[in-house]
N, C-alpha and C positions, 0 to 999 in steps of 0.2 A: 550386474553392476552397470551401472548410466556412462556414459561414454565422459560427461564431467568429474564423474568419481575415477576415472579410469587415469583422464589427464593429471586430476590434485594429485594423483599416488605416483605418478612416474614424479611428475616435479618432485615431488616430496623427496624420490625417494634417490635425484638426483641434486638435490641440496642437501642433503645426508652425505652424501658421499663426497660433495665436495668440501663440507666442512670438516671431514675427516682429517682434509688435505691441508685446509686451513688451517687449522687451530696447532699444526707443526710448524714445520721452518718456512710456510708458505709457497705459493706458484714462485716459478719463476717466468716471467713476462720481457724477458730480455730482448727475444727476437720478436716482438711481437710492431715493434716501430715501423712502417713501413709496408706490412703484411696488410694483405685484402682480404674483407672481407664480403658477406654478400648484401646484394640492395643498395649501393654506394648509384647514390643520381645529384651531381653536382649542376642539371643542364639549367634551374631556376639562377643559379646563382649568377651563373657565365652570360646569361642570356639575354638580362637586365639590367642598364648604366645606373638607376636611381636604387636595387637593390646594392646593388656590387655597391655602389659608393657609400649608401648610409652600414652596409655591414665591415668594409674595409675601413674605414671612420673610429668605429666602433671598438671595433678588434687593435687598429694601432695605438687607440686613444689609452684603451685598459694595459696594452700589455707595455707600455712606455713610463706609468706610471710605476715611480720610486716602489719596490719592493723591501721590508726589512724585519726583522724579527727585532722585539721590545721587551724588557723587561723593568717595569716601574717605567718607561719615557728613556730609560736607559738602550742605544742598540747595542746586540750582542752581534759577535765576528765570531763565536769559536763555536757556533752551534751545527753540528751533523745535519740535521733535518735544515736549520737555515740554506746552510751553501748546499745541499744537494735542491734546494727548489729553489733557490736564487741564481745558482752560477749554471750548474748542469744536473737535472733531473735524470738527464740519459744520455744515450753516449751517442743520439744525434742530433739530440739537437740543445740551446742552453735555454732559461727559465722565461727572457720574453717570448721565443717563440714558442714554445709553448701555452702559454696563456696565452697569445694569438690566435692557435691552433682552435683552445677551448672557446676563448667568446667567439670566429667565424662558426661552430659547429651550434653554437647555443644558438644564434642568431638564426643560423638556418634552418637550421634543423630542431630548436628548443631545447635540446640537451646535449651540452658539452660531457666528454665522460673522460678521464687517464686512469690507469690503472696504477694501484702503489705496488710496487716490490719489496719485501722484507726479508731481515736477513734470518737467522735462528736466534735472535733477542728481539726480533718483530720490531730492529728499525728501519725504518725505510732508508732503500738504498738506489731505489731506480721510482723513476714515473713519466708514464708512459702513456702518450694520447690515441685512443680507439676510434673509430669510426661509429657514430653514435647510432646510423643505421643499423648494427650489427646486436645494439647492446639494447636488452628490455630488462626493466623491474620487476619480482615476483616476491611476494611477501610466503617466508616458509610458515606452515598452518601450525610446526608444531611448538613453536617460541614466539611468532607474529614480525620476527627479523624480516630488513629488507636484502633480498638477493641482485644481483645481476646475469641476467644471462648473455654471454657471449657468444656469436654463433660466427666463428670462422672456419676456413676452405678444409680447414681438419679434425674438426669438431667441436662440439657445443660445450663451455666452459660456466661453470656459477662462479662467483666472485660475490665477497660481502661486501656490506655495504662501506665496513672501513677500512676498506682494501680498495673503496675506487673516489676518487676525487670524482663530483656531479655535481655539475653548474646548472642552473635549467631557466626559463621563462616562467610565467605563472600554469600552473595547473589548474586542469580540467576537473573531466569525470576520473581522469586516474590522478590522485594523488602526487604521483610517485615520478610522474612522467610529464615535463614540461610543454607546452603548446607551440609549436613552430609558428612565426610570426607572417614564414610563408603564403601557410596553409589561410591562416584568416585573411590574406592579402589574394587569394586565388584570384576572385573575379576580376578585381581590378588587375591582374597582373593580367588577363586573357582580354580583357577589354586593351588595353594598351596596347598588349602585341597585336590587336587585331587592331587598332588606329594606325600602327605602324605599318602595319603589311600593306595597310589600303593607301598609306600616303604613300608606299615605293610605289606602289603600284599606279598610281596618279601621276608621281613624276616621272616616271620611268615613260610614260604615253608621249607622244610628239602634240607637240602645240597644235590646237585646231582654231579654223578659221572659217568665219561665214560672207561667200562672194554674193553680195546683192545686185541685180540687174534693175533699173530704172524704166525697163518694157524686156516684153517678149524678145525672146532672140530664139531661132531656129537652132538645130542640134547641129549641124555642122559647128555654127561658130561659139558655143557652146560645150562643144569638145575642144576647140582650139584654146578658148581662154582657159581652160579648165586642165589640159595639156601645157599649157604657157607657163601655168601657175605652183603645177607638179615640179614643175625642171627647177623653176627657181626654188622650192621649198627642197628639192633631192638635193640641189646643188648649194646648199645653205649661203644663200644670196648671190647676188650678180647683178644683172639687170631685168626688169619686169615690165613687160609693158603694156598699162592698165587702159583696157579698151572702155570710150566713152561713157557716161551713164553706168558704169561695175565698180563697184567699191567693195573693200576686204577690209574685216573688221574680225580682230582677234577677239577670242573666248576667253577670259580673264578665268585663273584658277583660283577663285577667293578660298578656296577650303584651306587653304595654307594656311593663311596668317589669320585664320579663326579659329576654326574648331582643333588643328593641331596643335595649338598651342593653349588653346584651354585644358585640351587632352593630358598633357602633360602638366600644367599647374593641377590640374584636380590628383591625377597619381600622384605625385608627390608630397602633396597636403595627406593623403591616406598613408602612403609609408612612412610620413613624419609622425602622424596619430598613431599607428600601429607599434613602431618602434619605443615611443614616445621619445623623441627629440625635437627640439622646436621647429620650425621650418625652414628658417634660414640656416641651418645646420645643413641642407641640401642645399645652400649659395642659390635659395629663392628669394632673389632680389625685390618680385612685386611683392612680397610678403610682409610679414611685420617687419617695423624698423628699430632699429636698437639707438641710444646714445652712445653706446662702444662696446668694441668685442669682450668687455668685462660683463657684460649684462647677460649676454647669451651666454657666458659661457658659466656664471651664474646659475642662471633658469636650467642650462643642460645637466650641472653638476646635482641643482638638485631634483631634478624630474627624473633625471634618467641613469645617471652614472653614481647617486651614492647607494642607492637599495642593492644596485648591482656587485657596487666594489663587496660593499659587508655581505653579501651571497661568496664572495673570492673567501672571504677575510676567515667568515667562520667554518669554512670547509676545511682549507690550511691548518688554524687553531684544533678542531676538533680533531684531524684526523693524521696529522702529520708530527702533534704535541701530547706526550703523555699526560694524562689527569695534574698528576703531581708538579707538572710543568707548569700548567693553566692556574693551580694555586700558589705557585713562589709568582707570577705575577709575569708568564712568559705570552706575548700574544703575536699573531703577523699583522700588516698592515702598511697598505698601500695608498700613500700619500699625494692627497687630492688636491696639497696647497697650490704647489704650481698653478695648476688651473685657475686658480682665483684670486693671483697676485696682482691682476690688470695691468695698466699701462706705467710709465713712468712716475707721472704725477699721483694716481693713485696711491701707489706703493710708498712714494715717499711721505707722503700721509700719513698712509698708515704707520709705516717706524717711528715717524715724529711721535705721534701719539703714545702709542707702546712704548718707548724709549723712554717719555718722558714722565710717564704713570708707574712705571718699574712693571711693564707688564712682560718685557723684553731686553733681553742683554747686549749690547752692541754686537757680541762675536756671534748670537744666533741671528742677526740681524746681516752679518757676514754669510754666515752657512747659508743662508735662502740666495744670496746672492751671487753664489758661489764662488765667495771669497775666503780666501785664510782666516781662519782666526787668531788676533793678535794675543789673548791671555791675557793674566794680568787682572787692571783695571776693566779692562772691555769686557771682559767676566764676568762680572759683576753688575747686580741691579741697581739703576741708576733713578733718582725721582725726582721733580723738578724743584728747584729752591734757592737758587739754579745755578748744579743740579750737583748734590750729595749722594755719596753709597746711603740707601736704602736703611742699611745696620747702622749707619751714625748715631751715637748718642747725641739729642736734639739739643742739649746743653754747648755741643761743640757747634752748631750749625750757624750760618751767619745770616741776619738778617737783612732781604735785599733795600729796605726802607731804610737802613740806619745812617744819619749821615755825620760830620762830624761838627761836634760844634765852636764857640770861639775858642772856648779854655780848653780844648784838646779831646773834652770827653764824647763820647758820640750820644746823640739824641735818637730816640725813638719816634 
Protein backbone atom coordinates (compact mmCIF):
# COMPACT_ATOMS: atom_id res chain seq x y z
CA UNK A 1 0.00 0.00 0.00
CA UNK A 2 1.47 3.68 -1.24
CA UNK A 3 2.04 5.88 1.67
CA UNK A 4 -1.06 8.14 -0.09
CA UNK A 5 -3.29 5.16 0.31
CA UNK A 6 -2.08 4.77 3.81
CA UNK A 7 -2.84 8.69 4.81
CA UNK A 8 -6.73 8.59 2.76
CA UNK A 9 -7.45 5.45 5.19
CA UNK A 10 -6.25 6.91 8.61
CA UNK A 11 -8.30 10.22 7.55
CA UNK A 12 -11.05 8.16 6.51
CA UNK A 13 -11.06 6.27 9.24
CA UNK A 14 -10.73 9.13 11.80
CA UNK A 15 -13.74 11.03 10.22
CA UNK A 16 -15.57 7.77 10.95
CA UNK A 17 -15.16 7.86 14.12
CA UNK A 18 -15.79 11.33 14.72
CA UNK A 19 -19.00 11.25 13.11
CA UNK A 20 -19.84 8.62 15.32
CA UNK A 21 -19.59 11.29 18.02
CA UNK A 22 -21.36 13.71 15.84
CA UNK A 23 -24.54 12.51 14.76
CA UNK A 24 -25.42 12.17 18.91
CA UNK A 25 -25.64 14.96 21.37
CA UNK A 26 -22.46 16.47 19.92
CA UNK A 27 -18.66 17.59 21.10
CA UNK A 28 -18.81 19.61 23.70
CA UNK A 29 -16.45 22.78 22.93
CA UNK A 30 -16.90 24.71 25.99
CA UNK A 31 -13.39 25.02 27.32
CA UNK A 32 -12.20 25.36 24.17
CA UNK A 33 -12.21 29.68 24.29
CA UNK A 34 -9.01 30.72 24.99
CA UNK A 35 -7.00 27.25 24.65
CA UNK A 36 -3.69 27.11 22.41
CA UNK A 37 -3.35 25.72 19.87
CA UNK A 38 -0.19 24.91 17.60
CA UNK A 39 1.40 27.28 14.69
CA UNK A 40 -0.26 30.44 16.18
CA UNK A 41 2.24 33.51 14.44
CA UNK A 42 0.43 36.81 14.99
CA UNK A 43 4.21 38.73 14.22
CA UNK A 44 2.90 40.08 10.30
CA UNK A 45 0.00 41.51 12.04
CA UNK A 46 1.80 43.46 15.14
CA UNK A 47 4.64 44.29 13.00
CA UNK A 48 2.97 46.44 10.26
CA UNK A 49 0.87 50.12 10.74
CA UNK A 50 -0.83 49.93 7.25
CA UNK A 51 -1.66 46.13 7.89
CA UNK A 52 -2.88 46.44 11.48
CA UNK A 53 -4.99 49.43 10.33
CA UNK A 54 -6.62 48.30 7.09
CA UNK A 55 -7.36 44.82 9.19
CA UNK A 56 -8.51 46.61 12.64
CA UNK A 57 -10.83 48.99 9.97
CA UNK A 58 -12.23 45.95 8.71
CA UNK A 59 -13.00 43.90 11.69
CA UNK A 60 -14.58 46.96 13.66
CA UNK A 61 -16.41 48.11 10.52
CA UNK A 62 -18.28 44.27 10.22
CA UNK A 63 -18.61 43.59 13.79
CA UNK A 64 -20.42 47.22 14.61
CA UNK A 65 -22.89 46.56 11.99
CA UNK A 66 -26.67 46.02 13.37
CA UNK A 67 -27.03 42.31 13.66
CA UNK A 68 -30.87 40.75 13.57
CA UNK A 69 -32.83 37.73 12.78
CA UNK A 70 -36.10 38.46 10.14
CA UNK A 71 -38.83 36.95 9.51
CA UNK A 72 -40.90 38.27 6.24
CA UNK A 73 -39.04 42.17 7.18
CA UNK A 74 -40.56 41.31 10.48
CA UNK A 75 -37.57 41.20 13.58
CA UNK A 76 -37.92 38.38 15.92
CA UNK A 77 -36.76 38.87 19.81
CA UNK A 78 -37.87 35.26 21.11
CA UNK A 79 -35.51 33.21 18.82
CA UNK A 80 -32.72 30.76 20.74
CA UNK A 81 -30.20 30.73 17.93
CA UNK A 82 -30.90 34.62 17.60
CA UNK A 83 -29.94 35.85 21.23
CA UNK A 84 -27.21 33.10 21.57
CA UNK A 85 -25.33 34.71 18.44
CA UNK A 86 -26.45 38.20 19.02
CA UNK A 87 -26.14 38.79 22.79
CA UNK A 88 -23.69 35.86 23.91
CA UNK A 89 -22.41 33.02 21.79
CA UNK A 90 -20.26 31.90 24.95
CA UNK A 91 -19.53 32.61 28.04
CA UNK A 92 -16.57 34.91 27.16
CA UNK A 93 -17.12 36.77 25.17
CA UNK A 94 -20.70 38.60 23.43
CA UNK A 95 -21.60 38.47 19.52
CA UNK A 96 -19.54 41.68 18.36
CA UNK A 97 -16.60 40.50 19.54
CA UNK A 98 -16.81 37.64 18.29
CA UNK A 99 -17.42 38.55 14.72
CA UNK A 100 -14.23 40.76 15.35
CA UNK A 101 -12.41 37.87 16.30
CA UNK A 102 -13.59 36.07 12.90
CA UNK A 103 -12.99 38.92 10.23
CA UNK A 104 -9.26 39.75 12.13
CA UNK A 105 -8.52 35.87 11.53
CA UNK A 106 -10.12 35.90 7.79
CA UNK A 107 -8.07 38.91 7.05
CA UNK A 108 -4.98 37.45 8.28
CA UNK A 109 -4.86 34.51 8.00
CA UNK A 110 -7.99 33.93 5.04
CA UNK A 111 -10.13 31.78 7.21
CA UNK A 112 -11.97 32.79 10.16
CA UNK A 113 -13.35 29.43 11.83
CA UNK A 114 -15.99 29.15 15.45
CA UNK A 115 -17.03 26.09 16.27
CA UNK A 116 -20.93 25.44 17.05
CA UNK A 117 -21.93 23.47 20.21
CA UNK A 118 -25.13 21.64 20.26
CA UNK A 119 -27.23 20.51 22.64
CA UNK A 120 -29.10 16.58 22.34
CA UNK A 121 -32.03 18.28 19.96
CA UNK A 122 -28.71 19.73 17.91
CA UNK A 123 -29.57 23.32 18.90
CA UNK A 124 -26.97 25.40 19.21
CA UNK A 125 -26.04 26.45 22.54
CA UNK A 126 -22.36 27.83 22.54
CA UNK A 127 -20.02 29.16 19.63
CA UNK A 128 -16.89 29.33 19.99
CA UNK A 129 -13.89 31.16 17.79
CA UNK A 130 -10.68 28.64 17.04
CA UNK A 131 -7.41 29.72 15.96
CA UNK A 132 -7.52 29.24 12.15
CA UNK A 133 -3.97 27.97 12.30
CA UNK A 134 -4.93 24.94 13.99
CA UNK A 135 -8.06 24.10 11.73
CA UNK A 136 -7.65 22.41 8.07
CA UNK A 137 -10.38 21.04 5.58
CA UNK A 138 -10.70 17.50 4.43
CA UNK A 139 -13.25 16.18 2.34
CA UNK A 140 -14.40 12.48 3.77
CA UNK A 141 -14.01 9.99 0.44
CA UNK A 142 -16.88 7.93 1.54
CA UNK A 143 -20.02 10.64 1.38
CA UNK A 144 -17.68 13.72 -0.37
CA UNK A 145 -18.73 15.81 3.02
CA UNK A 146 -16.51 18.56 4.11
CA UNK A 147 -14.59 17.83 7.60
CA UNK A 148 -12.40 20.01 9.88
CA UNK A 149 -9.70 19.06 11.44
CA UNK A 150 -8.59 20.48 14.59
CA UNK A 151 -5.19 20.02 16.04
CA UNK A 152 -4.83 21.10 19.53
CA UNK A 153 -2.18 20.67 22.65
CA UNK A 154 -4.26 17.37 23.28
CA UNK A 155 -5.26 16.07 20.43
CA UNK A 156 -6.55 16.11 16.87
CA UNK A 157 -10.36 16.66 16.70
CA UNK A 158 -12.86 16.31 13.11
CA UNK A 159 -15.56 18.50 13.26
CA UNK A 160 -18.30 18.84 10.30
CA UNK A 161 -18.71 21.17 8.28
CA UNK A 162 -22.15 22.19 10.12
CA UNK A 163 -20.84 22.17 13.39
CA UNK A 164 -18.19 24.99 12.36
CA UNK A 165 -19.14 28.68 11.33
CA UNK A 166 -16.14 29.36 8.14
CA UNK A 167 -15.66 32.79 6.83
CA UNK A 168 -12.89 32.76 4.35
CA UNK A 169 -11.36 35.12 1.38
CA UNK A 170 -11.50 33.85 -2.15
CA UNK A 171 -10.06 30.30 -2.91
CA UNK A 172 -7.17 28.82 -4.49
CA UNK A 173 -5.97 25.45 -5.71
CA UNK A 174 -7.98 24.22 -2.57
CA UNK A 175 -11.42 24.92 -2.73
CA UNK A 176 -12.23 24.72 0.73
CA UNK A 177 -9.53 26.92 2.11
CA UNK A 178 -9.41 30.69 1.77
CA UNK A 179 -6.03 32.66 0.52
CA UNK A 180 -4.59 34.83 3.29
CA UNK A 181 -4.32 38.26 1.89
CA UNK A 182 -0.95 38.30 3.73
CA UNK A 183 0.60 35.74 2.01
CA UNK A 184 0.03 37.70 -1.67
CA UNK A 185 1.15 40.87 0.06
CA UNK A 186 4.73 38.99 1.04
CA UNK A 187 6.99 41.04 -1.11
CA UNK A 188 5.77 44.10 -0.56
CA UNK A 189 5.41 43.53 3.11
CA UNK A 190 9.68 42.57 2.93
CA UNK A 191 10.32 45.37 0.64
CA UNK A 192 8.91 47.89 3.33
CA UNK A 193 10.37 46.57 6.23
CA UNK A 194 13.58 46.62 4.39
CA UNK A 195 12.86 50.58 3.47
CA UNK A 196 12.26 50.90 6.90
CA UNK A 197 15.19 49.24 8.53
CA UNK A 198 17.46 51.29 6.03
CA UNK A 199 15.69 54.74 6.73
CA UNK A 200 16.52 54.04 10.90
CA UNK A 201 19.38 53.20 9.99
CA UNK A 202 20.22 56.52 7.92
CA UNK A 203 18.69 58.48 10.72
CA UNK A 204 20.04 57.06 13.42
CA UNK A 205 23.94 58.03 11.57
CA UNK A 206 25.25 61.68 12.78
CA UNK A 207 25.13 64.43 10.30
CA UNK A 208 28.20 64.53 7.88
CA UNK A 209 30.06 67.15 6.63
CA UNK A 210 32.63 68.05 3.94
CA UNK A 211 35.59 70.77 5.18
CA UNK A 212 37.07 72.35 1.96
CA UNK A 213 40.54 74.06 2.03
CA UNK A 214 41.10 77.02 -0.57
CA UNK A 215 45.18 75.58 -0.79
CA UNK A 216 47.33 73.13 0.62
CA UNK A 217 47.77 73.19 4.45
CA UNK A 218 50.39 70.97 6.10
CA UNK A 219 49.21 68.24 8.65
CA UNK A 220 49.90 69.94 11.72
CA UNK A 221 47.24 72.47 11.00
CA UNK A 222 45.11 70.18 9.51
CA UNK A 223 44.76 68.10 12.54
CA UNK A 224 44.06 71.37 14.54
CA UNK A 225 41.08 72.36 12.40
CA UNK A 226 39.92 68.92 12.02
CA UNK A 227 40.31 68.52 16.10
CA UNK A 228 38.53 72.16 16.43
CA UNK A 229 35.83 70.88 14.39
CA UNK A 230 35.41 67.29 16.34
CA UNK A 231 34.80 69.42 19.79
CA UNK A 232 32.33 71.60 18.46
CA UNK A 233 30.26 68.63 16.53
CA UNK A 234 30.85 66.20 20.35
CA UNK A 235 29.76 69.30 21.97
CA UNK A 236 26.70 69.98 19.83
CA UNK A 237 27.56 73.71 19.33
CA UNK A 238 29.45 76.39 21.03
CA UNK A 239 31.80 78.23 19.37
CA UNK A 240 33.91 77.38 16.15
CA UNK A 241 36.46 78.97 14.80
CA UNK A 242 36.69 78.78 10.86
CA UNK A 243 40.30 79.25 9.80
CA UNK A 244 40.74 81.43 6.56
CA UNK A 245 40.01 79.85 3.03
CA UNK A 246 37.97 76.36 5.10
CA UNK A 247 34.59 76.11 4.54
CA UNK A 248 32.05 73.25 5.97
CA UNK A 249 29.36 72.41 4.02
CA UNK A 250 26.61 69.82 5.21
CA UNK A 251 25.59 66.54 3.33
CA UNK A 252 21.87 67.01 2.78
CA UNK A 253 19.85 63.57 3.31
CA UNK A 254 17.42 63.84 0.21
CA UNK A 255 16.43 59.93 0.72
CA UNK A 256 13.86 61.11 3.16
CA UNK A 257 11.58 63.20 1.60
CA UNK A 258 11.84 61.04 -1.64
CA UNK A 259 12.16 57.66 -2.02
CA UNK A 260 10.55 57.03 1.73
CA UNK A 261 7.83 58.53 1.06
CA UNK A 262 7.05 56.93 -2.34
CA UNK A 263 7.88 53.84 -0.39
CA UNK A 264 5.09 54.11 1.53
CA UNK A 265 2.44 55.53 -1.09
CA UNK A 266 3.25 52.61 -3.27
CA UNK A 267 2.58 49.85 -0.01
CA UNK A 268 -0.38 51.20 0.52
CA UNK A 269 -1.87 51.57 -2.80
CA UNK A 270 -1.02 47.40 -2.93
CA UNK A 271 -2.71 46.73 0.45
CA UNK A 272 -5.59 48.79 -0.65
CA UNK A 273 -5.71 46.59 -4.06
CA UNK A 274 -5.20 43.43 -2.13
CA UNK A 275 -7.72 43.92 0.45
CA UNK A 276 -9.95 45.71 -2.04
CA UNK A 277 -10.78 49.00 -0.29
CA UNK A 278 -10.39 52.06 -1.84
CA UNK A 279 -7.26 54.08 -0.96
CA UNK A 280 -8.34 56.62 0.89
CA UNK A 281 -9.81 54.13 3.29
CA UNK A 282 -5.92 54.18 4.48
CA UNK A 283 -6.44 58.28 5.04
CA UNK A 284 -4.13 58.42 1.64
CA UNK A 285 -4.60 62.03 1.17
CA UNK A 286 -2.53 62.20 -2.32
CA UNK A 287 -4.95 59.69 -3.43
CA UNK A 288 -8.19 59.96 -5.13
CA UNK A 289 -10.53 62.74 -3.95
CA UNK A 290 -14.02 62.25 -3.16
CA UNK A 291 -16.99 64.89 -3.08
CA UNK A 292 -17.95 63.55 0.55
CA UNK A 293 -17.39 60.83 2.83
CA UNK A 294 -20.85 59.40 1.19
CA UNK A 295 -19.00 58.40 -1.80
CA UNK A 296 -16.23 56.43 -0.27
CA UNK A 297 -18.13 54.96 1.75
CA UNK A 298 -20.41 54.01 -1.19
CA UNK A 299 -17.52 52.61 -3.42
CA UNK A 300 -16.23 50.62 0.17
CA UNK A 301 -19.84 49.21 0.73
CA UNK A 302 -19.95 47.98 -2.65
CA UNK A 303 -16.48 46.76 -3.55
CA UNK A 304 -15.56 45.34 -0.44
CA UNK A 305 -18.10 45.00 2.52
CA UNK A 306 -21.37 43.63 0.65
CA UNK A 307 -19.93 40.13 -0.86
CA UNK A 308 -18.38 39.89 2.56
CA UNK A 309 -21.42 40.72 4.94
CA UNK A 310 -23.65 37.95 2.56
CA UNK A 311 -20.48 35.30 3.22
CA UNK A 312 -21.63 36.38 7.49
CA UNK A 313 -25.27 36.23 6.27
CA UNK A 314 -25.41 32.78 4.67
CA UNK A 315 -23.35 30.97 7.07
CA UNK A 316 -25.67 32.16 10.02
CA UNK A 317 -28.81 31.28 7.86
CA UNK A 318 -27.64 27.81 6.88
CA UNK A 319 -26.01 26.68 9.72
CA UNK A 320 -27.47 28.10 12.85
CA UNK A 321 -31.47 27.91 11.21
CA UNK A 322 -33.24 24.81 10.62
CA UNK A 323 -34.47 24.01 7.01
CA UNK A 324 -38.01 24.58 8.13
CA UNK A 325 -37.03 27.77 9.61
CA UNK A 326 -35.53 29.12 6.17
CA UNK A 327 -39.10 28.19 4.64
CA UNK A 328 -41.60 29.99 7.18
CA UNK A 329 -39.41 32.94 5.71
CA UNK A 330 -36.73 33.05 8.97
CA UNK A 331 -33.24 34.81 7.73
CA UNK A 332 -30.05 36.78 9.67
CA UNK A 333 -28.81 39.90 8.44
CA UNK A 334 -26.65 42.56 9.07
CA UNK A 335 -27.56 46.00 8.28
CA UNK A 336 -25.53 48.11 5.80
CA UNK A 337 -27.83 51.22 5.87
CA UNK A 338 -26.10 53.18 8.31
CA UNK A 339 -23.10 53.28 6.19
CA UNK A 340 -24.84 54.79 3.34
CA UNK A 341 -27.08 57.46 5.12
CA UNK A 342 -24.47 60.32 4.20
CA UNK A 343 -24.40 63.64 5.59
CA UNK A 344 -27.25 65.78 6.62
CA UNK A 345 -28.39 67.19 3.74
CA UNK A 346 -28.26 63.94 1.87
CA UNK A 347 -30.56 62.20 4.15
CA UNK A 348 -32.98 64.60 4.29
CA UNK A 349 -33.36 64.21 0.62
CA UNK A 350 -33.67 61.17 0.70
CA UNK A 351 -36.85 61.03 3.38
CA UNK A 352 -38.37 63.98 1.55
CA UNK A 353 -38.51 61.76 -1.47
CA UNK A 354 -39.64 58.52 0.24
CA UNK A 355 -42.07 60.24 2.47
CA UNK A 356 -43.58 61.74 -0.14
CA UNK A 357 -43.77 58.67 -2.90
CA UNK A 358 -45.29 56.44 -0.01
CA UNK A 359 -41.99 54.72 -0.34
CA UNK A 360 -41.56 55.21 3.62
CA UNK A 361 -43.44 55.83 6.82
CA UNK A 362 -42.52 58.69 8.95
CA UNK A 363 -41.92 56.39 12.24
CA UNK A 364 -39.39 54.11 9.88
CA UNK A 365 -38.11 57.49 9.06
CA UNK A 366 -37.75 57.92 13.05
CA UNK A 367 -36.10 54.25 13.53
CA UNK A 368 -33.15 55.15 11.16
CA UNK A 369 -32.82 58.24 13.18
CA UNK A 370 -33.01 56.70 16.11
CA UNK A 371 -35.94 58.18 17.24
CA UNK A 372 -39.26 56.89 18.88
CA UNK A 373 -41.74 56.13 17.15
CA UNK A 374 -44.93 58.15 17.41
CA UNK A 375 -47.79 55.44 15.88
CA UNK A 376 -50.66 56.50 14.78
CA UNK A 377 -50.78 58.57 11.74
CA UNK A 378 -46.76 58.39 11.39
CA UNK A 379 -47.70 54.79 10.62
CA UNK A 380 -48.91 54.98 8.06
CA UNK A 381 -47.91 55.56 4.20
CA UNK A 382 -48.12 58.83 3.31
CA UNK A 383 -48.15 60.30 -0.85
CA UNK A 384 -48.01 63.48 -1.97
CA UNK A 385 -51.37 65.42 -2.96
CA UNK A 386 -50.33 67.06 -0.33
CA UNK A 387 -50.24 64.75 1.24
CA UNK A 388 -53.12 61.87 1.90
CA UNK A 389 -52.96 58.20 3.56
CA UNK A 390 -52.03 56.26 0.67
CA UNK A 391 -55.62 53.91 1.32
CA UNK A 392 -57.75 57.07 0.75
CA UNK A 393 -60.59 56.52 -1.50
CA UNK A 394 -59.59 59.14 -4.33
CA UNK A 395 -63.33 60.38 -4.43
CA UNK A 396 -62.42 61.76 -0.69
CA UNK A 397 -59.08 63.58 -1.88
CA UNK A 398 -58.94 67.32 -2.32
CA UNK A 399 -57.79 68.81 -5.12
CA UNK A 400 -54.69 71.27 -4.64
CA UNK A 401 -55.89 73.55 -8.00
CA UNK A 402 -59.59 74.01 -6.92
CA UNK A 403 -60.35 77.38 -5.98
CA UNK A 404 -63.51 79.03 -5.03
CA UNK A 405 -65.69 80.86 -7.09
CA UNK A 406 -68.19 84.02 -6.96
CA UNK A 407 -71.36 81.95 -6.27
CA UNK A 408 -69.61 79.76 -3.53
CA UNK A 409 -68.95 76.72 -5.80
CA UNK A 410 -65.43 75.79 -6.27
CA UNK A 411 -64.05 75.83 -9.94
CA UNK A 412 -61.61 73.40 -11.26
Amino acid sequence: MKWHQRLRGAVKGAVKAAASGWKGAGFDFSSWAGRTFWGIDNSKLASNETIFSVITRQANIMSALPLKLYKEYDVLNDHAAADLLINSPNQNMGGSEMINKLEVDRNEFGNGYAIIERDIRQQPVSITPIESTAVTPVINSDDSSLWYEVRGVRGTYYVHNMDMIHVKHITGASRWKGISPLDVLKNTLLYDKAVQEFSLSEMEKKDSFILSYSANVDDEKRKRIVSDFKRFYNENGGILFQEPGVTIDEIDKKYFSSDTLASERITRSRVANVFNVPVTFLNDNEGQSYASNEQMMIQYVQMKLTPDVRQYEQEFNRKLLRPEERKKGMYFKLNMGGLLRGDTASRTAFYNVMLRSAGMKPDEVRRLEDLPPEGGMADKLWISGDLYPVDLDPTLRKSTTSTPSKGGEKEQ
